[in-house]
C-alpha positions as CSV (number, residue, x, y, z in Angstrom):
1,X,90.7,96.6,85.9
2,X,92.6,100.2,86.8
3,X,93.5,101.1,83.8
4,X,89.7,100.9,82.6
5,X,88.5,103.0,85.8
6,X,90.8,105.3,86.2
7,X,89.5,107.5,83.9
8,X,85.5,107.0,84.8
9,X,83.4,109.3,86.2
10,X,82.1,107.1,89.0
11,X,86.2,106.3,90.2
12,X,86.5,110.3,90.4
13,X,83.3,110.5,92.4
14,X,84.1,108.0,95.0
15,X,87.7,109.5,95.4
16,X,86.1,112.8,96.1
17,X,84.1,111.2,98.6
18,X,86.7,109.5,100.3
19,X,88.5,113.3,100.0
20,X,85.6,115.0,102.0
21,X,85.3,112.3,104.6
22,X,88.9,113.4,106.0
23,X,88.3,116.6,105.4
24,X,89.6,119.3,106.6
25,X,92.8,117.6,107.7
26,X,93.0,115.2,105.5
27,X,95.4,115.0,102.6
28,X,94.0,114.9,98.7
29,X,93.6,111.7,97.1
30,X,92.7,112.8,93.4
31,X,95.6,111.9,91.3
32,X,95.8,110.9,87.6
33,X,95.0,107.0,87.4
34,X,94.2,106.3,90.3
35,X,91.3,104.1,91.2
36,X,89.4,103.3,94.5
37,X,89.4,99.1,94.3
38,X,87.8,98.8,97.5
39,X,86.9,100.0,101.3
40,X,85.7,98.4,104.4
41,X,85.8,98.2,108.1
42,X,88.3,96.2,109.6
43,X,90.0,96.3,113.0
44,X,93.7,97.3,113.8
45,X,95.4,96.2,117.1
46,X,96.3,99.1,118.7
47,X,98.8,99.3,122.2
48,X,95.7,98.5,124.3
49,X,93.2,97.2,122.4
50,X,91.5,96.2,118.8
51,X,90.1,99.2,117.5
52,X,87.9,99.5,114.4
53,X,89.9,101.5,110.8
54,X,87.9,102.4,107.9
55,X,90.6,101.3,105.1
56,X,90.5,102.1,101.7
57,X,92.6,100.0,98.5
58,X,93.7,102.0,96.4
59,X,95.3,100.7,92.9
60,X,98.8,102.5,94.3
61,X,98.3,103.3,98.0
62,X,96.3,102.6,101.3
63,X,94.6,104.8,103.0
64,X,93.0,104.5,106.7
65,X,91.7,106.8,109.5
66,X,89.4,106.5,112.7
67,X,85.9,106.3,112.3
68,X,83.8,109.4,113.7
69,X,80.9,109.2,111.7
70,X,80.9,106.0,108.6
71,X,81.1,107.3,104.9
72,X,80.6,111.1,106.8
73,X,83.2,111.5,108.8
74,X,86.9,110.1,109.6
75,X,90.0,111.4,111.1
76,X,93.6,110.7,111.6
77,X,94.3,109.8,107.9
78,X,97.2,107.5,107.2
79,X,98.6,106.5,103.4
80,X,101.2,104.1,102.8
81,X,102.1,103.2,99.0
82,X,101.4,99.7,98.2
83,X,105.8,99.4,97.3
84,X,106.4,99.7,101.0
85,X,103.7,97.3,101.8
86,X,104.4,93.3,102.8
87,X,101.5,91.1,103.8
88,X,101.7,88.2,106.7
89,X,99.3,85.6,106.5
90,X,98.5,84.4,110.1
91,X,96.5,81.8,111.9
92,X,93.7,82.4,114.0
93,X,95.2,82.9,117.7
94,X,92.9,83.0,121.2
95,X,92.4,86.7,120.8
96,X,92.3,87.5,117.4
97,X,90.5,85.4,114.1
98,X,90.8,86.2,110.6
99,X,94.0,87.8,111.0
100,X,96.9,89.3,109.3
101,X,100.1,91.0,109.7
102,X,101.0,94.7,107.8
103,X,104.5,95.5,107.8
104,X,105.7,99.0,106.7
105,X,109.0,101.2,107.0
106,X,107.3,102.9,109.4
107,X,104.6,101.2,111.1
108,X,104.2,97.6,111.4
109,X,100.5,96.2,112.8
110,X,98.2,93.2,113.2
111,X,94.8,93.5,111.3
112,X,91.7,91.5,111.3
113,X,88.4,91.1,109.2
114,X,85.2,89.8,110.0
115,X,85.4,86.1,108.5
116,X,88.0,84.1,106.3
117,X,86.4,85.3,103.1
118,X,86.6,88.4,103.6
119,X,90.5,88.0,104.9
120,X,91.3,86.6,101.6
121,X,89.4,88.6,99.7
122,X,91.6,91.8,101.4
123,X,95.0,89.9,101.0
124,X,94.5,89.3,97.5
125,X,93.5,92.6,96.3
126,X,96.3,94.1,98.3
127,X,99.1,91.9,96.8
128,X,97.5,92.0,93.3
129,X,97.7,96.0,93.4
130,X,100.8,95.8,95.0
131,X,102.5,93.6,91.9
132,X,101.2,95.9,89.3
133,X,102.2,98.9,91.0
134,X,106.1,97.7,91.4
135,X,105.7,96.6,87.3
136,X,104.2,100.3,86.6
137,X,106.4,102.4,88.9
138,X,109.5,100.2,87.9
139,X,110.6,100.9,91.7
140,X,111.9,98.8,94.1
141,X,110.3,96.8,96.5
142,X,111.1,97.5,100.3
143,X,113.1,95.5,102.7
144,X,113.4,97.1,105.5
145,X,110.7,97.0,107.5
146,X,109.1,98.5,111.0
147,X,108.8,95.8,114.3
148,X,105.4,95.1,115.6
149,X,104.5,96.6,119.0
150,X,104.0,94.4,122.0
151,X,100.7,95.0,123.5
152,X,100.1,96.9,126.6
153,X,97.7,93.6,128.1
154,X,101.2,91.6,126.9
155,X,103.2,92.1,129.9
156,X,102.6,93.9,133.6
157,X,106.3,94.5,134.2
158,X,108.7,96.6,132.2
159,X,110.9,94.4,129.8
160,X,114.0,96.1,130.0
161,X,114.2,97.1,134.5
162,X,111.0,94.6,134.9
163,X,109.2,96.8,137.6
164,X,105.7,96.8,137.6
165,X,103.3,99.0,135.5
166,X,100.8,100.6,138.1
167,X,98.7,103.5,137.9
168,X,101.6,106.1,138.0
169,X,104.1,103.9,136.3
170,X,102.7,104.2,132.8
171,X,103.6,101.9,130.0
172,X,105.3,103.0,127.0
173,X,106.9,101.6,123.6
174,X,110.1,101.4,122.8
175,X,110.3,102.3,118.7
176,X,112.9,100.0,117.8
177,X,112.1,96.6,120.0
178,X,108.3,97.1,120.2
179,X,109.2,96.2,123.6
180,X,106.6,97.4,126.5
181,X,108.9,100.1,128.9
182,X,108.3,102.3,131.8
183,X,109.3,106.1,131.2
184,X,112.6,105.6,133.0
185,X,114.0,102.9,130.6
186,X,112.6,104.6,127.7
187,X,113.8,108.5,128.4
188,X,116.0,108.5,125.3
189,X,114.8,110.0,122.4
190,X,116.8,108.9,118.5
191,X,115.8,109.7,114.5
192,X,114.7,106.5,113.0
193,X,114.8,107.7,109.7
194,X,112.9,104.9,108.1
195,X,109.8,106.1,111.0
196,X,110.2,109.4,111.7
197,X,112.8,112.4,110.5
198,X,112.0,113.5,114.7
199,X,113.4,112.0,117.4
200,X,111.3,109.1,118.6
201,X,110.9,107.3,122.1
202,X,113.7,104.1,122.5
203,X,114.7,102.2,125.3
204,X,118.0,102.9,127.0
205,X,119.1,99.6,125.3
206,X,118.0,100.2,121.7
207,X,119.6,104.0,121.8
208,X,122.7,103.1,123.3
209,X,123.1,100.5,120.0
210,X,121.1,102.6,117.6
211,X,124.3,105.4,118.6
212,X,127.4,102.9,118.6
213,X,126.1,101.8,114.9
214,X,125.8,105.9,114.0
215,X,128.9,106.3,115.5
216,X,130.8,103.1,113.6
217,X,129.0,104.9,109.8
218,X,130.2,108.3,110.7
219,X,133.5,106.8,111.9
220,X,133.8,105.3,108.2
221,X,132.4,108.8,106.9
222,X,135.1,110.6,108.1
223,X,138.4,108.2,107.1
224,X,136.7,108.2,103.6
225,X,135.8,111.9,103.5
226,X,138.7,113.5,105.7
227,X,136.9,115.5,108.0
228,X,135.1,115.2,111.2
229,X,131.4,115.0,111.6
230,X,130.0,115.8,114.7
231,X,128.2,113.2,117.1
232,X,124.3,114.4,117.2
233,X,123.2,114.5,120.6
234,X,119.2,113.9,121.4
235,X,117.6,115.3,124.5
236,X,115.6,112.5,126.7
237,X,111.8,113.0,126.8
238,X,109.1,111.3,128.7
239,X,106.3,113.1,126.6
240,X,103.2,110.5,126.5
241,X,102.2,109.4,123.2
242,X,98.6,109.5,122.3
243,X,96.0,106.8,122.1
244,X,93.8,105.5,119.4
245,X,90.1,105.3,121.1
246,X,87.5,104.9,118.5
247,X,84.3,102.4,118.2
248,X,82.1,101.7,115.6
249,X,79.7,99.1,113.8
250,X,81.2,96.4,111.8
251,X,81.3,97.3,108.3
252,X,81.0,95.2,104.9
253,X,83.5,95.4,102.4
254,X,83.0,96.9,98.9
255,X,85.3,96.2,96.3
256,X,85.2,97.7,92.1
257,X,83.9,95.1,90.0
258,X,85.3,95.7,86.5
259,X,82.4,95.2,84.2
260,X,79.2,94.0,85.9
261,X,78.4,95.5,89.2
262,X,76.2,93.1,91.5
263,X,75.3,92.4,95.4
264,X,76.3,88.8,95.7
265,X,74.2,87.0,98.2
266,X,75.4,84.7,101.0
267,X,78.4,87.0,101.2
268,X,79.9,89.3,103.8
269,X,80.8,92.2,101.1
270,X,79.0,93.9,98.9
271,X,80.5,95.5,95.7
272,X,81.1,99.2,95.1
273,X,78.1,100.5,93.5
């Protein structure tokens, strides 16, 4: 299916589109074979709550932002290439149907559609684009992969001191655990190279191992190389991070057809027209 759109005048128009809709901040899109497979409305689980992410399949990357204004407007864009994607099937819990876990290097979340169909019909797309793309690219697939957040609603007490979140002891995430924190646990700042090349937020517990590991590598650096490499130091931080807070409408999905292009009935998608 790519290969035949990639190339089409209707694939370059719906990649502008896409383009414009992040706009100004947003990054291009327009690339030599690349094709828009699909886009649709589906909710992310954020540290407080579900919030709604217009995504977009791409034949060699996703692409998702916050909804502002639908097919106008969006903002906050995110891409992840489809190599350093892996998709979790999960079953339906209290809080959360049609769900499914995305794990990436850098970011690791908890998605959900609108029905089953429409869960599948996501998953499959995503791991079919994903296969071709490691076959095309000839690149490895990755291994290493981000942990999922705890919730904020998860826990009232800190998980590492275990005093109480109130209105001036704020919750916060640890970047290695996912583990919910208050600031004074979670001071300590560390590059995660696979999430960030800045230091990021860690508990006390997770920086204090994060370093002996750095410290054991550099240790083997230096009886291979010779010389002595000096010990990074980090300054703490207790900077707040910033929240996702976006609502809109629930959205069908619209995927390429490859040949005939029709609006199935009895479905909860529509097809890209």
């Amino acid at each position: 299916m790519a290969p035949r759109l990639a190339f089409t005048e209707d694939n370059a128009l719906r990649i502008a589109a896409v383009e414009r809709a992040f706009a100004p901040s947003g990054k291009s899109l327009s690339k030599p074979g690349r094709v828009l497979v699909g886009e649709g409305r589906l909710m992310k689980l954020c540290r407080r709550s579900l919030q709604p992410k217009m995504f977009f399949l791409f034949n060699d990357i996703i692409v998702y932002g916050s909804i502002v204004v639908h097919r106008l407007w969006y903002k906050n864009q995110h891409i992840i290439p489809l190599e350093d994607i892996v998709i979790e099937d999960l079953a339906d819990s209290l809080e959360m149907k049609n769900q499914w876990l995305l794990r990436t290097p850098k970011k690791s979340f908890y998605m959900s559609a609108a029905s089953e169909k429409e869960k599948q019909a996501w998953i499959c797309h995503i791991i079919e684009c994903r296969e071709q793309q490691l076959i095309s690219s000839r690149k490895e697939p990755t291994t290493s992969f981000a942990t999922t957040w705890i919730p904020d609603r998860a826990s009232h007490i800190c998980m590492r001191c275990a005093d109480k979140f109130t209105v001036t002891q704020r919750r916060h995430h640890c970047r290695q655990c996912g583990f919910v924190v208050c600031n004074s646990c979670s001071k300590c700042r560390i590059v995660i190279p696979a999430i960030s090349a800045k230091p990021v937020r860690v508990c006390t517990l997770c920086f204090n191992t994060l370093l002996s590991e750095k410290a054991k590598e550099e240790a083997g650096k230096r009886s291979s190389d010779g010389f002595d490499l000096e010990m990074p130091v980090y300054e703490a931080s207790s900077d707040e991070d910033s929240d996702e807070r976006e609502e809109d409408d629930m959205m069908p999905i619209r995927w390429v057809k490859s040949q005939n292009i029709y609006h199935p009935k009895n479905t909860c998608f529509a097809y890209l027209e």
